[in-house]
C-alpha positions as CSV (number, residue, x, y, z in Angstrom):
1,X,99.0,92.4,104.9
2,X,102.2,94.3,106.1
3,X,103.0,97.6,107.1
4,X,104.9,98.3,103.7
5,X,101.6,96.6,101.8
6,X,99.2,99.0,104.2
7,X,101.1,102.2,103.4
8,X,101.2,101.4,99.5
9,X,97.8,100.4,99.3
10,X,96.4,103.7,100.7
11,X,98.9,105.6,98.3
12,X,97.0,103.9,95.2
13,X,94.0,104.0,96.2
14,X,94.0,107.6,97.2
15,X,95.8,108.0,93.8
16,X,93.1,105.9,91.9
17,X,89.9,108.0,94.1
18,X,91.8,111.2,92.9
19,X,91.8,110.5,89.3
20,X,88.3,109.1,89.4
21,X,86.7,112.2,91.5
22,X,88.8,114.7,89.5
23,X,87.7,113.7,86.0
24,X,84.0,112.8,87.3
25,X,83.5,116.1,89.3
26,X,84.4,118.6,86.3
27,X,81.5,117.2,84.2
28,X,79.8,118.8,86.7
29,X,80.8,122.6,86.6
30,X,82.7,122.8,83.3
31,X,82.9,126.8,83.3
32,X,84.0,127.0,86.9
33,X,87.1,124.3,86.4
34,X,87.9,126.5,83.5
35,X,88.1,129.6,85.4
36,X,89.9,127.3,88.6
37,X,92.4,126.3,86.0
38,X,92.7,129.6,84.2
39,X,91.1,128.5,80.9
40,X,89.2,129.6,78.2
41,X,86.9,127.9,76.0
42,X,86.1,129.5,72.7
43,X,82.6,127.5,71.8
44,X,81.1,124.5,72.8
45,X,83.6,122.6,70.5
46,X,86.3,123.9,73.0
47,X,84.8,122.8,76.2
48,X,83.7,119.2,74.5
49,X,87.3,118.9,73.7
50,X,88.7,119.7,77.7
51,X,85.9,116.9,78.6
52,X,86.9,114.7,76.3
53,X,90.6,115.3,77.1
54,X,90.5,116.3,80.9
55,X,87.8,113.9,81.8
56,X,88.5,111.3,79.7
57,X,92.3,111.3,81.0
58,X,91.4,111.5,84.5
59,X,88.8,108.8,84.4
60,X,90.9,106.3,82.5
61,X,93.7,106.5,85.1
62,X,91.6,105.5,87.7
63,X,89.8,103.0,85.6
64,X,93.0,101.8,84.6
65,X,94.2,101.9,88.2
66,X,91.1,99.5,89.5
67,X,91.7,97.0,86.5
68,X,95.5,96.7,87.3
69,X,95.1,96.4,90.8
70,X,92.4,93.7,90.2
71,X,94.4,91.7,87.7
72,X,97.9,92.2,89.9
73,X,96.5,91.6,93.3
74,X,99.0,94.4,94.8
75,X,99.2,97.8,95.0
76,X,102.6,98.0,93.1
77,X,101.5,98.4,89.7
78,X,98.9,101.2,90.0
79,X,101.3,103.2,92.3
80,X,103.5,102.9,89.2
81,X,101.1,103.5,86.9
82,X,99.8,107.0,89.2
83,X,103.6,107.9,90.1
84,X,104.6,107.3,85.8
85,X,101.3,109.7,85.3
86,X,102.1,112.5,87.7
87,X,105.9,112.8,86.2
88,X,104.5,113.4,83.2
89,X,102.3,115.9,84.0
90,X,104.9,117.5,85.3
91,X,107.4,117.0,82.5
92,X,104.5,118.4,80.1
93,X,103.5,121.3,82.1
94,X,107.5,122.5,82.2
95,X,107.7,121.7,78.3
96,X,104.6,123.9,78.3
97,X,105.5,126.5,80.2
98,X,108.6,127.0,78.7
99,X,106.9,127.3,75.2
100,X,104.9,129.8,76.5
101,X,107.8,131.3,78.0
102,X,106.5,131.4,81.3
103,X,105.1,129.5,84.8
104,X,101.8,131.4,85.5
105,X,100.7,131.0,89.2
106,X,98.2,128.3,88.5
107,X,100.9,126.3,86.7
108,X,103.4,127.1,89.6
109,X,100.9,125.9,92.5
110,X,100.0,122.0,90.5
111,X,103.5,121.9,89.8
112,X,104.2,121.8,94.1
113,X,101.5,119.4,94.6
114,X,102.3,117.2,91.5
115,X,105.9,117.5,92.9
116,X,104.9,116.0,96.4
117,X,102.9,113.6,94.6
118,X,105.4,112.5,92.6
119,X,107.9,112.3,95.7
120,X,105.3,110.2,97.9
121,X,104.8,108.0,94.8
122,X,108.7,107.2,94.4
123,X,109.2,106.9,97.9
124,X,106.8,104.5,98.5
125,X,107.6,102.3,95.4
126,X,111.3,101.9,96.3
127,X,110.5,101.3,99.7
128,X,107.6,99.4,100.1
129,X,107.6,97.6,96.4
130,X,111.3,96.4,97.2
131,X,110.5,95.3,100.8
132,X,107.8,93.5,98.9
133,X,109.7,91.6,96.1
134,X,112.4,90.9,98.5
135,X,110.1,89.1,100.7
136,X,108.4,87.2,97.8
């Protein structure tokens, strides 16, 4: 295994633990991720519906994540797949906040790490994923 391969495999697989841990730890403490996240739920219908959406979301990536990676053999395509994910939570929580017609602090502070994300994920794709088809 390469550097390149090294560096790219701990991005997805940290990528892949964080969707996996995120989705599976809000099962446990619904109300408090609600507050973390500045959230209401209205009835038990609403906080079935930010399980079934949140965790559901969440734990599918990282499911997803594991398959590809299985199937593939490399790293490459979950990074995509985790890198694809994060820009469009990004793209969604701009659309978002400009519907609402503003960036609350919350939305401000995921937006920076989602951003870092995001630039980690490119960066290592177009580095490491074209040192990698080059040598192939």
């Amino acid at each position: 295994m390469t550097k390149s391969d090294k560096i790219g495999a701990l991005y997805a697989a940290a990528m892949t633990v964080y969707f996996l841990v995120s989705g599976l730890s809000m099962l446990f403490d619904v109300p408090t991720k609600l507050v973390r996240i500045n959230l209401k739920a209205v009835n038990a219908d609403g906080e079935i519906a930010f399980i079934l959406i949140y965790c559901g979301l969440m734990v599918g990536i990282g499911a997803a994540n594991i398959i590809l990676w299985r199937l593939s053999k490399t790293w490459l395509y979950p990074a995509v797949l985790s890198t694809v994910i994060v820009a469009s939570f990004i793209l969604f929580r701009l659309v978002g906040s400009y519907m609402v017609g503003t960036v609350s602090e919350s939305q401000a502070s995921f937006l920076v790490i989602e951003l870092l994300e995001l630039s980690l994920g490119c960066l290592i794709i177009w580095r490491c994923g074209l040192i990698k088809r080059r040598s192939s």
